[in-house]
LUMSE-360260 format. One record per residue (C-alpha): x, y, z; residue number from 0. Coordinates in pm, whole numbers, plus 50000, padded with zeros to 5 digits. Layout:
x,y,z,nr
X,Y,Z,NUM $
...
//
This chain:
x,y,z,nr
50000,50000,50000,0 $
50292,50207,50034,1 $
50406,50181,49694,2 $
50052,50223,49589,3 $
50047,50554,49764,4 $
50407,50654,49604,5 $
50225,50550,49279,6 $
50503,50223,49187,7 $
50217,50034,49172,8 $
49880,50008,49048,9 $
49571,49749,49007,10 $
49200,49748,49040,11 $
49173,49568,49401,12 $
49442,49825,49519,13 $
49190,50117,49619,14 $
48964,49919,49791,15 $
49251,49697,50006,16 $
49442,50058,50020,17 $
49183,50336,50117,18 $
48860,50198,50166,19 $
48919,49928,50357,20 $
48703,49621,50159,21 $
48938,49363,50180,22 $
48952,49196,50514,23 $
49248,48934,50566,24 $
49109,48622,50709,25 $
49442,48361,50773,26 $
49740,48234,50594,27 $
49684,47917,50369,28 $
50076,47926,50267,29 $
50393,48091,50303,30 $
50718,47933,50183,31 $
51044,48066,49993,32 $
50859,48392,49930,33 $
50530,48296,49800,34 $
50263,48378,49992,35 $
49823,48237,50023,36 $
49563,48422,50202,37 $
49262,48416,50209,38 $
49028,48759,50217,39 $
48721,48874,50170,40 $
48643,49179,49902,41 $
48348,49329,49961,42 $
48217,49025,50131,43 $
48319,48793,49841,44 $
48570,48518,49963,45 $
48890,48516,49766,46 $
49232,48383,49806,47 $
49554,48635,49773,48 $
49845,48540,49615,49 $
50191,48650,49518,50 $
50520,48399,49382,51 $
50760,48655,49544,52 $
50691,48835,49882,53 $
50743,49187,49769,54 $
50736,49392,49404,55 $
51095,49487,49396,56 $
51185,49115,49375,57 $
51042,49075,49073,58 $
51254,49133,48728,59 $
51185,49519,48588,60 $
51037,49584,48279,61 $
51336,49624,48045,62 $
51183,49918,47890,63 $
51135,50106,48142,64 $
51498,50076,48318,65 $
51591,50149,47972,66 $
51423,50484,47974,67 $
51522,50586,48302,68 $
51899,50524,48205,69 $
51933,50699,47852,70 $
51724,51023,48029,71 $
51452,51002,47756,72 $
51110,51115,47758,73 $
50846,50865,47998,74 $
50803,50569,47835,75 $
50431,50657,47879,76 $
50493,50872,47588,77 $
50599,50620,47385,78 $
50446,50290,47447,79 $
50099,50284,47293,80 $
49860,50008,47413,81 $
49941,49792,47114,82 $
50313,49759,47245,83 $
50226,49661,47568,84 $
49946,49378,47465,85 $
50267,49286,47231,86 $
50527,49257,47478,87 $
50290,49099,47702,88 $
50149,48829,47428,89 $
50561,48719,47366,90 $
50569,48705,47777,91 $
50318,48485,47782,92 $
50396,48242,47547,93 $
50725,48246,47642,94 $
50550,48140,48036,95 $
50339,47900,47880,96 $
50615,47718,47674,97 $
50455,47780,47352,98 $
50677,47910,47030,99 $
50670,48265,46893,100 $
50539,48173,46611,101 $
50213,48014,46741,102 $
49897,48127,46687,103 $
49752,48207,47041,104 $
49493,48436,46995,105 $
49521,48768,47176,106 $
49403,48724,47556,107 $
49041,48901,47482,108 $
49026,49067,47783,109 $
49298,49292,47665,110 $
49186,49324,47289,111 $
48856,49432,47434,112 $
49037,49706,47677,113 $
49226,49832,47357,114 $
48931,49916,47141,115 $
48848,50173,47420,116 $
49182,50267,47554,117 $
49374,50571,47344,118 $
49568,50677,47637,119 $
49943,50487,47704,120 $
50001,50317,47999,121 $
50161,50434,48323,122 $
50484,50357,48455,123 $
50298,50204,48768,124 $
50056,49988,48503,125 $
50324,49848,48293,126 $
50578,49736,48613,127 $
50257,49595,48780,128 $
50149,49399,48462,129 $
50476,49309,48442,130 $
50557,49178,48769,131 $
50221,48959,48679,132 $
50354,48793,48432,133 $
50599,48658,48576,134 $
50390,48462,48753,135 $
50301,48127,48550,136 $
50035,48061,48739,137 $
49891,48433,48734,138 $
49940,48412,48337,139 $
49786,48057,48273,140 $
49480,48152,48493,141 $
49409,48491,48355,142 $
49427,48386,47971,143 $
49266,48062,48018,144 $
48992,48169,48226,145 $
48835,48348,47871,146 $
48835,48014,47690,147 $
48720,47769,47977,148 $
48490,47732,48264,149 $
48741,47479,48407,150 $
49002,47692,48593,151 $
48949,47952,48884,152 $
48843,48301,48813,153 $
49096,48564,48853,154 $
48927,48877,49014,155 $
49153,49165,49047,156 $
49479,49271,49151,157 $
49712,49520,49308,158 $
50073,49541,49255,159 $
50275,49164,49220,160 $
49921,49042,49435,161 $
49653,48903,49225,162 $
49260,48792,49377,163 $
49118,48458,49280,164 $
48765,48290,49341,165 $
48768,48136,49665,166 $
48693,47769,49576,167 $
48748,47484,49862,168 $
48957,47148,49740,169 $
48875,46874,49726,170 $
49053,46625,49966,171 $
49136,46215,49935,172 $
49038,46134,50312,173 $
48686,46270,50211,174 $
48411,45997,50095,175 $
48294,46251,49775,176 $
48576,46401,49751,177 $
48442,46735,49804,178 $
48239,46903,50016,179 $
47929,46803,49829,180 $
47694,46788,50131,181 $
47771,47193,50145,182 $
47646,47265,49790,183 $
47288,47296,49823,184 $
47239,47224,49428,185 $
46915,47219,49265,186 $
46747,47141,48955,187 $
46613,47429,48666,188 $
46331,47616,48847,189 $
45958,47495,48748,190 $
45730,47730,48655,191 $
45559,47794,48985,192 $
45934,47856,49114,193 $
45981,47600,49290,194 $
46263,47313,49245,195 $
46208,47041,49033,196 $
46393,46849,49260,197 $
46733,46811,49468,198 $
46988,46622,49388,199 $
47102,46315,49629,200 $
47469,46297,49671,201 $
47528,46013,49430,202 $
47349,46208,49143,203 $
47609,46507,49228,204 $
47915,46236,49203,205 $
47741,46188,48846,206 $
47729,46531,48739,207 $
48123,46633,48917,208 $
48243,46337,48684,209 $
48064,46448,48346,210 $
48197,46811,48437,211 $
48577,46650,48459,212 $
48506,46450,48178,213 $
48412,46819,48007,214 $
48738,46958,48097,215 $
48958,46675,47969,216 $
48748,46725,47630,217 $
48828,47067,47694,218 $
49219,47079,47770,219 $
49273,46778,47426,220 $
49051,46996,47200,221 $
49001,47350,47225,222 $
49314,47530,47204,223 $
49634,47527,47022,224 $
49819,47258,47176,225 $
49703,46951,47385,226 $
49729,47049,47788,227 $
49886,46864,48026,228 $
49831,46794,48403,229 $
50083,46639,48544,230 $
49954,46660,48964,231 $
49632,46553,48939,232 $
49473,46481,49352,233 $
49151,46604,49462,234 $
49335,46882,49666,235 $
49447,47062,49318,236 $
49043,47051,49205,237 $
48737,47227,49344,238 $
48384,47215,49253,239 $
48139,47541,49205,240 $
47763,47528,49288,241 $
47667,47438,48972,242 $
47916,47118,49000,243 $
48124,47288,48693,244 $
48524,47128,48800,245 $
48781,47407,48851,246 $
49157,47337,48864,247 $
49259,47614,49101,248 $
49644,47478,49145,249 $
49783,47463,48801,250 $
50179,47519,48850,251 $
50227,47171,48714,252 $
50001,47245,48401,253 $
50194,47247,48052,254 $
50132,47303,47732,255 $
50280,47027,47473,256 $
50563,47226,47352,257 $
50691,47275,47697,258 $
50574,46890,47831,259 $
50795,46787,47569,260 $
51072,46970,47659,261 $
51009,46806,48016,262 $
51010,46515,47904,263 $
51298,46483,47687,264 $
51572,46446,47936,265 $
51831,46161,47991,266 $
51746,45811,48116,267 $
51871,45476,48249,268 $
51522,45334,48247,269 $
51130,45392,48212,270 $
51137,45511,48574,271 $
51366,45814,48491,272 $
51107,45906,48279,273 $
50841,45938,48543,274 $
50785,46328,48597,275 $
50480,46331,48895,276 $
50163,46216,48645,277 $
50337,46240,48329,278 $
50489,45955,48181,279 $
50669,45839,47892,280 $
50940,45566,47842,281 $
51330,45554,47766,282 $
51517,45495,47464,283 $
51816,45264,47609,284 $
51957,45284,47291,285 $
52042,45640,47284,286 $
51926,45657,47677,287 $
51684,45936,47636,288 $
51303,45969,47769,289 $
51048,45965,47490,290 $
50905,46335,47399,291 $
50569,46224,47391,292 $
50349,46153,47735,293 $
50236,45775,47722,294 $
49967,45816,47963,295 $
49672,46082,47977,296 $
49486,46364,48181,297 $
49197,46114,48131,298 $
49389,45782,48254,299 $
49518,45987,48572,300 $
49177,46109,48653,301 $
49045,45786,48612,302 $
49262,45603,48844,303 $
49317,45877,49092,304 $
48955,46024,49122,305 $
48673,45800,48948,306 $
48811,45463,49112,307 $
48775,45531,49429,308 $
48407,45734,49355,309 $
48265,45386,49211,310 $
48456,45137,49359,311 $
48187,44879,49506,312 $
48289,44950,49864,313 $
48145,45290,49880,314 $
47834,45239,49641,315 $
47692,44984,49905,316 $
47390,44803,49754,317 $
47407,45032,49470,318 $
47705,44850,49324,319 $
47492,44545,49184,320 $
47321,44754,48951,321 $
47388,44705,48580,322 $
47474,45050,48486,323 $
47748,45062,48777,324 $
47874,44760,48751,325 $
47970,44882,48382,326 $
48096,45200,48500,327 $
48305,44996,48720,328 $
48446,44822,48469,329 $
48498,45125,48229,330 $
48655,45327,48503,331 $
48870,45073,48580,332 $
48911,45012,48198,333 $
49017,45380,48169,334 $
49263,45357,48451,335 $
49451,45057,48334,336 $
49525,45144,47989,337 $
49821,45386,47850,338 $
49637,45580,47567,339 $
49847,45909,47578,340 $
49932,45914,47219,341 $
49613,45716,47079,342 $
49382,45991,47104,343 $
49110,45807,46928,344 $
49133,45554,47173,345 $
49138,45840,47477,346 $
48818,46009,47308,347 $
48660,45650,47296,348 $
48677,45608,47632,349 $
48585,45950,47748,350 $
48281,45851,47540,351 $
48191,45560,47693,352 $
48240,45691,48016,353 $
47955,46024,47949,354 $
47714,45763,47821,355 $
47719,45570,48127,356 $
47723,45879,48377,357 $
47424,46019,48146,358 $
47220,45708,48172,359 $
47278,45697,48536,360 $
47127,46082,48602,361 $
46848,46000,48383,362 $
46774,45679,48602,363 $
46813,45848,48911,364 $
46549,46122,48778,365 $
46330,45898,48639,366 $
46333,45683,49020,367 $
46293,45993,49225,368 $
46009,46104,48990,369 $
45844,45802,48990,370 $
45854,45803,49435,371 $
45730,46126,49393,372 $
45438,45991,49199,373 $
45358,45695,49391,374 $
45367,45916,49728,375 $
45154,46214,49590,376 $
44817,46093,49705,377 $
44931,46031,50074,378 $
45154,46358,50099,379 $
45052,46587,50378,380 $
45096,46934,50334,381 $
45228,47154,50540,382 $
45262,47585,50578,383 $
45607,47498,50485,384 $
45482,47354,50106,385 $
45337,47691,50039,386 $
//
């Protein structure tokens, strides 16, 4: 707030954590080597605070600036139109994100859509604040993937080196769901006398939380400009919104293909050399080097670490005789045991198998809760509470 005041620093959160007070620190979540967690509230919205580096100075300057300030020239306010800076910031980024100069990543939109109203250049305090940003992988992958997915936490705002995301909770392994699914009071579409159709039970949820990660593995094969990998998937790196979309809200271990290969292709004795967390591929004893290419899948991982244990037979009591689990059991298990990373037919294949079965399982579960609703109707008491 200091350096806000002396005006190093800008950002949209920084008047209201600054001057008027709306952001009220709530604890630490982490603090190690610099980095630094927190979790706030903004104007009673829940968010989580986070920084790489503990203060601004320790990030690396803009170039262009220090550049100015030693030749004695004019501000580089004067010279850096907004097209520079989304320039400079675009080669930044893929440069972060592993991805070549040359590729065609579309221009983040939430700065192409800034430019068509912006004439003015951008301040000193602006450009070191974006910059410091950038720097950030996480900061970067979050705040230009957040305009072509649903799948990844919101960023809100940000002040300085400190940016604001949506306060999500994690998911955790000791936890029978997973997450915190008994806390999401989710119900259907509205019916026309505004009432819920119906709510969902907690199995019906599990249904819907695995179509919505089976969406974002679509999602992270498909939609952009090179496959994405994640190479930590555990339920503590995944949280779930009220309307049971999946968000990954820890993605330092997320890489684009270019850069997964470069990971990859390192020097090996054997296959487990080539083991780097959940991304896999095998050596080359002959000229003892890992494979480029990832032998296993997003899809695989999530199968084995995340769907097993939601379907295993254990937890799905006398659910687990049932035809349609039983072959979800099977798939799942199907899906977990088989290295498909380069097949991608095969991967899609699967991930198709694998909606069809969680489909036909919501619209049993509707069609059963419907039909109880039916067959109790006549002997329903009603109550004030009803109307």
């Amino acid at each position: 707030c200091d350096e806000y005041q002396q005006g190093v620093l800008t950002g949209d959160l920084c008047e209201d954590l600054c001057v008027g007070g709306h952001v009220e620190y709530k604890r630490c979540l982490y603090y190690e080597n610099g980095k630094k967690v927190m979790a706030a509230s903004w104007r009673g919205v829940p968010i989580v605070l986070k920084s790489k580096l503990e203060n601004f100075s320790s990030y690396e300057a803009l170039a262009l600036l220090e550049y100015q300030d030693t030749v004695g020239g004019a501000g580089i306010e004067e010279e850096l139109s907004p097209l520079d800076v989304v320039f400079y910031a675009t080669l930044e980024i893929k440069n972060s994100l592993g991805l070549e100069a040359g590729t065609n990543l579309t221009l983040p939109q939430f700065w192409s859509e800034s430019l068509r109203e912006r004439e003015q250049a951008y301040s000193r305090a602006e450009l070191a604040s974006l910059w410091a940003l950038l720097q950030q992988e996480e900061y970067t992958f979050l705040r230009v993937m957040q305009d072509l997915t649903d799948h990844v936490a919101k960023v809100l705002g940000s002040c300085g080196h400190f940016y604001a995301v949506e306060y999500l909770a994690a998911g955790h392994a000791w936890d029978q769901n997973i997450f915190p699914l008994e806390e999401l009071s989710v119900s259907l579409s509205q019916s026309p006398r505004g009432k819920p159709e119906r709510t969902l039970t907690e199995m019906d949820m599990v249904h819907r939380v695995a179509l919505s990660f089976l969406d974002m593995v679509g999602h992270f094969e498909n939609d952009f400009s090179h496959h994405l990998h994640l190479c930590d998937i555990k339920p503590e790196n995944f949280a779930v919104r009220k309307d049971l979309t999946v968000a990954a809200i820890d993605v330092d271990m997320a890489f684009f293909e270019p850069k997964m290969q470069d990971i990859l292709e390192q020097n090996c004795t054997n296959d487990n050399d080539c083991n780097f967390f959940d991304c896999i591929s095998k050596c080359d004893t002959r000229r003892n080097k890992c494979g480029s290419k990832r032998i296993n899948s997003n899809l695989q991982v999530i199968c084995e670490k995340i769907f097993r244990s939601w379907f295993s037979p254990t937890l799905l009591g006398d659910k687990a005789g049932c035809p349609l689990q039983v072959e979800l059991q099977q798939a799942v298990q199907d899906c977990a045991e088989t290295e498909n990373g380069e097949d991608t037919e095969h991967s899609q294949a699967t991930r198709l198998r694998l909606q069809g079965l969680l489909t036909q399982l919501i619209q049993e579960e509707s069609a059963n809760q419907q039909s109880q609703k039916q067959a109790r109707g006549p002997h329903h008491v009603h109550t004030a509470l009803n109307f």
